[in-house]
C-alpha positions as CSV (number, residue, x, y, z in Angstrom):
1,X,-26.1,3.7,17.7
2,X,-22.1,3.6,16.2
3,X,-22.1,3.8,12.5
4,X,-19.9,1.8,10.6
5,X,-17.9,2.6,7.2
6,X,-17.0,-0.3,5.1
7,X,-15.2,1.5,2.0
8,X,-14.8,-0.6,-0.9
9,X,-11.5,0.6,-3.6
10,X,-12.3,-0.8,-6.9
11,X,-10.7,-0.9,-10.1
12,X,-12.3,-3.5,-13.2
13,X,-14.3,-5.5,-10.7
14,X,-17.8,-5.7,-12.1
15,X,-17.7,-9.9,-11.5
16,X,-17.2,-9.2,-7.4
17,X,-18.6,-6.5,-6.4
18,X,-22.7,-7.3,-6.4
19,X,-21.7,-10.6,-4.0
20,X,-19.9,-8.6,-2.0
21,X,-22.5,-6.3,-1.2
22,X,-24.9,-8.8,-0.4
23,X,-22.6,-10.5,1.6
24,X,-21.8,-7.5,3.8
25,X,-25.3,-6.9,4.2
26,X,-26.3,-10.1,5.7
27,X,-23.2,-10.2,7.8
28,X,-24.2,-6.5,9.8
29,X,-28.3,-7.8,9.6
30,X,-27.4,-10.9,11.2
31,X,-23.9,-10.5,13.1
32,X,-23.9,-6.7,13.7
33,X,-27.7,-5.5,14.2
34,X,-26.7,-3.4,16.6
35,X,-24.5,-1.4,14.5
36,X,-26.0,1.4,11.5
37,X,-23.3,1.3,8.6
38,X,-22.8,2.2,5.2
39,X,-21.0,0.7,2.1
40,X,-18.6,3.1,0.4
41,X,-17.1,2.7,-2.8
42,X,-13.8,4.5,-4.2
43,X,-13.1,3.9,-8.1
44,X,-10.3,4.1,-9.6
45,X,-11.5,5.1,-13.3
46,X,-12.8,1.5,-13.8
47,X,-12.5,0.3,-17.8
48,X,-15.0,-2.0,-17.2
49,X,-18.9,-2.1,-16.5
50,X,-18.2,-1.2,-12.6
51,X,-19.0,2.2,-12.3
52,X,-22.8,0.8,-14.2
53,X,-23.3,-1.8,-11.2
54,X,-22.2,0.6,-8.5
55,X,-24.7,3.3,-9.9
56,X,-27.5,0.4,-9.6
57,X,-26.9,-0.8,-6.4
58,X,-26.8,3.2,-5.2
59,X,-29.8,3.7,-7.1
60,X,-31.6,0.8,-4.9
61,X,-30.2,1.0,-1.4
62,X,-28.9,4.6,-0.2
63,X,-26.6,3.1,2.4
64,X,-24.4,2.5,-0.6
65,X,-22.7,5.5,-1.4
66,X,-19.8,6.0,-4.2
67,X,-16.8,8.3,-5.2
68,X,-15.9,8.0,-8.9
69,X,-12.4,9.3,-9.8
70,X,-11.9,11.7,-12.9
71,X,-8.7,8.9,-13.7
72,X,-6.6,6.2,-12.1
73,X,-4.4,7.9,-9.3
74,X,-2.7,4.7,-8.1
75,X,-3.8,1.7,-5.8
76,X,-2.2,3.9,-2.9
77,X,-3.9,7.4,-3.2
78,X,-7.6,6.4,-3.6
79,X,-8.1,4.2,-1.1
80,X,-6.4,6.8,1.2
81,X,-8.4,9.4,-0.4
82,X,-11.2,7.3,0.5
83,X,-10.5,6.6,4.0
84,X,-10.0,10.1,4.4
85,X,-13.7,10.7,4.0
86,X,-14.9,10.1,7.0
87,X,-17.1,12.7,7.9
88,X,-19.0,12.4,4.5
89,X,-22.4,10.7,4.4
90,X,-23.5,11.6,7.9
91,X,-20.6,10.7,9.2
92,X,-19.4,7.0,10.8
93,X,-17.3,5.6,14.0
94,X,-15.0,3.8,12.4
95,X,-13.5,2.6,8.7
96,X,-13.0,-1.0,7.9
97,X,-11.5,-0.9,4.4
98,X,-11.6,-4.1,2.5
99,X,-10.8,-5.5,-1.1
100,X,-13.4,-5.9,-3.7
101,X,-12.3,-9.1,-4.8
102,X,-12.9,-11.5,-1.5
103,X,-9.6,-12.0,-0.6
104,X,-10.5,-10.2,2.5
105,X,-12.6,-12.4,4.3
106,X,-16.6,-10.8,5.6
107,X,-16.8,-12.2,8.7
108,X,-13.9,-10.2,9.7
109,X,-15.6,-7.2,10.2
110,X,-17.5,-8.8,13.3
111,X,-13.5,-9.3,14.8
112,X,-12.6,-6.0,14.2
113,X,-15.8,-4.1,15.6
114,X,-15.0,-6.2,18.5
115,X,-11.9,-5.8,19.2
116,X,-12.3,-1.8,18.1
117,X,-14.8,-1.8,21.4
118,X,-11.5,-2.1,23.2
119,X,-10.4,1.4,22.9
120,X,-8.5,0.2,20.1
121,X,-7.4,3.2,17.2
122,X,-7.0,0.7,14.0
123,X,-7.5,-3.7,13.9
124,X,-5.4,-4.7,11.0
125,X,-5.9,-7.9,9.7
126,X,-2.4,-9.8,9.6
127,X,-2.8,-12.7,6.8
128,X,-0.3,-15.7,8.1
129,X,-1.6,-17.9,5.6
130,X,-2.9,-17.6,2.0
131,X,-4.2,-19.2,-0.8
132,X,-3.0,-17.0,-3.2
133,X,0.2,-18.3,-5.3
134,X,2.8,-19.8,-3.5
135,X,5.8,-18.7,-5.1
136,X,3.9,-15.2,-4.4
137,X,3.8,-15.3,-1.1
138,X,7.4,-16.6,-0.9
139,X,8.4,-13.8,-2.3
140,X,5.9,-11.1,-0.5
141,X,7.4,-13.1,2.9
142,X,11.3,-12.0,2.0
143,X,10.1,-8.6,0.9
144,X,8.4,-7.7,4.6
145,X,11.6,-9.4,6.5
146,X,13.6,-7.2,3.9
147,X,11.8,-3.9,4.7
148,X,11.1,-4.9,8.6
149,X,15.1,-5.2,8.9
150,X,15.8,-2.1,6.9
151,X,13.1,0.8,7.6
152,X,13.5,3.0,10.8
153,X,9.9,2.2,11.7
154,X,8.7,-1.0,13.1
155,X,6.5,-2.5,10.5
156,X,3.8,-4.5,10.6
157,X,4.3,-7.9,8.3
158,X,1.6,-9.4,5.7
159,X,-0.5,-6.0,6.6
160,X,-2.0,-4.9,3.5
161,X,-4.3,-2.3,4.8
162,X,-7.3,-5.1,5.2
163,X,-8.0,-2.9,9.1
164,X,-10.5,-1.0,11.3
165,X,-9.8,2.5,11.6
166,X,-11.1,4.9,14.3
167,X,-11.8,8.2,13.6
168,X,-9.3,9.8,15.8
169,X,-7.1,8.2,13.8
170,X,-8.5,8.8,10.8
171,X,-8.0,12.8,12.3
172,X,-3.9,12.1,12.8
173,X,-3.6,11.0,8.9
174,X,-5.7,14.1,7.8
175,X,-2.7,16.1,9.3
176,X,0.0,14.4,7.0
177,X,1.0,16.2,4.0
178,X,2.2,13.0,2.1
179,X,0.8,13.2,-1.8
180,X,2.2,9.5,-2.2
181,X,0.9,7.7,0.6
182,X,1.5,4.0,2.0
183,X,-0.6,4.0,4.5
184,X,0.6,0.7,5.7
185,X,3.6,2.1,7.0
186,X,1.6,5.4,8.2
187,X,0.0,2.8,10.6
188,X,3.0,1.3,12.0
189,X,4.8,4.6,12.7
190,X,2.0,6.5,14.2
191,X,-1.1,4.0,15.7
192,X,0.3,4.1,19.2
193,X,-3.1,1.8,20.0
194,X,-2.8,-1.2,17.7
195,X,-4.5,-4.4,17.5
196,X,-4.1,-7.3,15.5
197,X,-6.1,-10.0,14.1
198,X,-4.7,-13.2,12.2
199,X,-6.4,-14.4,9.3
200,X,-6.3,-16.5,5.7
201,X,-6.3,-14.3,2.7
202,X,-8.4,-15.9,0.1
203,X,-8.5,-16.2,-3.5
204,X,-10.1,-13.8,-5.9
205,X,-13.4,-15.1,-6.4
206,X,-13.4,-13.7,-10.4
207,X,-12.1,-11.6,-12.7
208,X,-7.9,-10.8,-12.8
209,X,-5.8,-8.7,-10.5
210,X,-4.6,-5.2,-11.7
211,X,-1.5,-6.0,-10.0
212,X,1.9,-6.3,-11.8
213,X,5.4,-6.1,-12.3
214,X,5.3,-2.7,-12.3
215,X,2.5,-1.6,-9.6
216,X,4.1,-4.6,-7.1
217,X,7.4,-2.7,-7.7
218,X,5.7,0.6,-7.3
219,X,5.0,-0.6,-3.9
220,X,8.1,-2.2,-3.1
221,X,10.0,1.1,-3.8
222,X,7.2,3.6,-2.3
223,X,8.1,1.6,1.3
224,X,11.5,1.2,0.7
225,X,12.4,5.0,0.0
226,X,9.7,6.1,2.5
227,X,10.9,4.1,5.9
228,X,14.5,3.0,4.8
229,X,17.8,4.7,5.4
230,X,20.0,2.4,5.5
231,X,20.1,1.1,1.8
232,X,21.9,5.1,1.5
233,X,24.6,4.6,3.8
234,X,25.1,1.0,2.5
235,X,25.5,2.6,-0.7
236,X,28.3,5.1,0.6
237,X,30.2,2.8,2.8
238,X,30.4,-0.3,0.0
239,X,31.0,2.5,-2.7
240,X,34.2,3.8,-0.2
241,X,35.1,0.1,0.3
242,X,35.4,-0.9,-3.4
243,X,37.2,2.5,-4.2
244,X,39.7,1.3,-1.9
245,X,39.9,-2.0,-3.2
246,X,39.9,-0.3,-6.6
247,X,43.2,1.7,-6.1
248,X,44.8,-1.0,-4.2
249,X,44.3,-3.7,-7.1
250,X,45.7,-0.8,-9.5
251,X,48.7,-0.3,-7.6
252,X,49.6,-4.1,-6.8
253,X,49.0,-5.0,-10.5
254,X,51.4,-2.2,-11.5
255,X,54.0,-3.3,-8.9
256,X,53.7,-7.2,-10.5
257,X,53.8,-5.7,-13.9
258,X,57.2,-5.1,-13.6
259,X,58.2,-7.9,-11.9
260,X,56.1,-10.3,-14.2
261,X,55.4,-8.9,-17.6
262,X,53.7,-11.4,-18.8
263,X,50.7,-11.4,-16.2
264,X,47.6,-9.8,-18.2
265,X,47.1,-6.9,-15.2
266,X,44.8,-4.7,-17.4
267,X,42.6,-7.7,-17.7
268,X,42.5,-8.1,-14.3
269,X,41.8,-4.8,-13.6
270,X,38.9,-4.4,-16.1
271,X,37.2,-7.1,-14.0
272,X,37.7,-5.5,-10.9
273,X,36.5,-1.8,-12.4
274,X,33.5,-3.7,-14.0
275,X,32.4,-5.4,-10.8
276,X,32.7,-1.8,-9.3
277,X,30.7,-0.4,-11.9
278,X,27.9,-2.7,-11.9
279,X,27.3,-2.5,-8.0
280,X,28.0,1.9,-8.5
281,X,25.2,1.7,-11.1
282,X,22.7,-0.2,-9.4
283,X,23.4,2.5,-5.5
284,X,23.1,5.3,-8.2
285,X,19.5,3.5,-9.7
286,X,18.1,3.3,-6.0
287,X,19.6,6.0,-4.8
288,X,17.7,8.0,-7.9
289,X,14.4,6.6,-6.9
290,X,14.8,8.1,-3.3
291,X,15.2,11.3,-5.3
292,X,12.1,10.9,-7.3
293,X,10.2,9.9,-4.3
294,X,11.2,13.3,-2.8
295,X,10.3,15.3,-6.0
296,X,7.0,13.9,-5.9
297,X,6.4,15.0,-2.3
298,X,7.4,18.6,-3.5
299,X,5.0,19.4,-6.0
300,X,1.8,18.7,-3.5
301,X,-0.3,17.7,-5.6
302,X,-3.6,16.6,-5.0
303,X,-4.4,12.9,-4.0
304,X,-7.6,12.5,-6.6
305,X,-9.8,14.3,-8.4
306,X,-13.3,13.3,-8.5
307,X,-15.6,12.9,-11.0
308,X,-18.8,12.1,-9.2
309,X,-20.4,11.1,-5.7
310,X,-23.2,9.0,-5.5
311,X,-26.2,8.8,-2.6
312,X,-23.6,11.9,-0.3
313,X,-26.5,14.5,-0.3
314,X,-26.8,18.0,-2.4
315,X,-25.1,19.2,0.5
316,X,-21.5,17.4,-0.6
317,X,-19.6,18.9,-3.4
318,X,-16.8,17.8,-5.6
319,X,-13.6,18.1,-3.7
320,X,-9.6,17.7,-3.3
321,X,-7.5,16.7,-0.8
């Protein structure tokens, strides 16, 4: 009988997580009896009574099993963390990893297993609509057209990591040094076997999103200095383009200068240096965050640290990856 992984990241969702459960459950009892699984959950140093339910529902049903984290390592590193566990537990197939909140929908882990009985490597959900704010996904729409037209890789739009994973390719990610993940863009560039699946992200069914300003532009910059070279080059070839323009508006306002005196040439050419400045500045701030992208990948530090496991046997001990 295949065994099947659902792994669960969570972070502050004590309203969600008990529904979800029982939700998963009846979905494999009545959809997937054919299948053994196991609910896993990954959490990220919850601040709220979380980690309490999840060591309840472990406590009353071992095929929920959990990995608590000594802190908050980002929304990136403990799912991948988690996903990387696959031969913990006894061991599964396959890894579907979903949200916490409902926004993934259940009954598309019935899709993926089926589509997975292919001889597919990873099903990722692709979410072409959503009820999630609209101005949201307006802007989460130019953002994948943006990265799609700029990265080396062929991405995969509205992915978001709702997938099936096999374990042989489950195996390929274990072999990539990478302590700042984004594993969306590890699937594009090197699933050679993908499938996709259409579906309608819902809305959280309670509580409030972690996400942000700052952890949606964590994101945005993790992709774009991990698959992008272009925005670099860009850089170099407008920053050689308005250096030109910048000594040949110096020397035509000089040349006019003594033809005209009374033509205000320096403001003039404050306005052109101050337009060059501006655009400099901003080349220099992305160009820095490719550099602190790269110092993070240099010190190799460990994606989590745990804490505790829950319902993984006396056989499993605390460990790093």
């Amino acid at each position: 009988m295949k065994r099947i992984r659902i792994l669960i990241p969570t972070f502050n969702e004590e309203k969600n997580i008990e529904g979800l459960v029982k939700e998963i459950i009846h979905h494999f009892e009545t959809e997937l009896p054919q299948y053994d699984y196991f609910i896993h959950f990954i959490d990220n140093n919850s601040a709220d009574h979380t980690q309490d339910i999840i060591r309840k529902l472990c406590k009353s049903n071992r095929r929920i099993k959990a990995i608590f984290n000594a802190k908050n390592f980002g929304q990136f590193n403990s799912p991948f963390y988690g996903l990387l566990q696959n031969d913990i537990g006894g061991g599964s197939d396959c890894t579907i990893i979903m949200c916490a909140d409902f926004q993934d929908p259940v009954d598309m882990i019935k899709k993926f297993v089926m589509k997975w009985e292919e001889g597919y490597q990873v099903v990722a959900g692709i979410k072409t609509k959503s009820k999630e704010n609209k101005l949201m996904r307006f802007l989460r729409t130019i953002y994948y057209k943006f990265i799609k037209k700029m990265s080396t890789i062929q991405q995969i739009e509205h992915f978001t990591g709702f997938a099936l994973y096999d374990n042989s390719f489950i195996e390929t990610l274990k072999k990539v040094d990478d302590p700042t993940p984004f594993l969306r863009g590890m699937v594009a560039e090197f699933c050679g076997n993908l499938a996709t699946i259409e579906y309608t992200q819902q809305k959280r069914k309670a509580g409030k999103s972690s996400n942000n300003f700052r952890t949606l532009y964590d994101a945005a910059m993790l992709s774009i200095t991990t698959y992008t070279k272009k925005i670099p080059r860009y850089a170099t070839i407008l920053g050689a383009i308005f250096s030109g323009l910048s000594f040949v508006a110096i020397v035509v306002l000089s040349i006019l200068k003594i033809f005209y005196p009374q033509i205000h040439a320096m403001y003039i050419l404050f306005s052109a240096l101050g337009l060059f400045t501006f655009i400099n500045l901003f080349f220099i701030g992305i160009l820095g965050e490719y550099l602190v992208n790269m110092n993070v990948r240099q010190l190799h530090r460990p994606l989590v640290i745990e804490k505790e496991r829950l319902n993984f046997g006396d056989e499993d001990d605390k460990e790093t990856v």
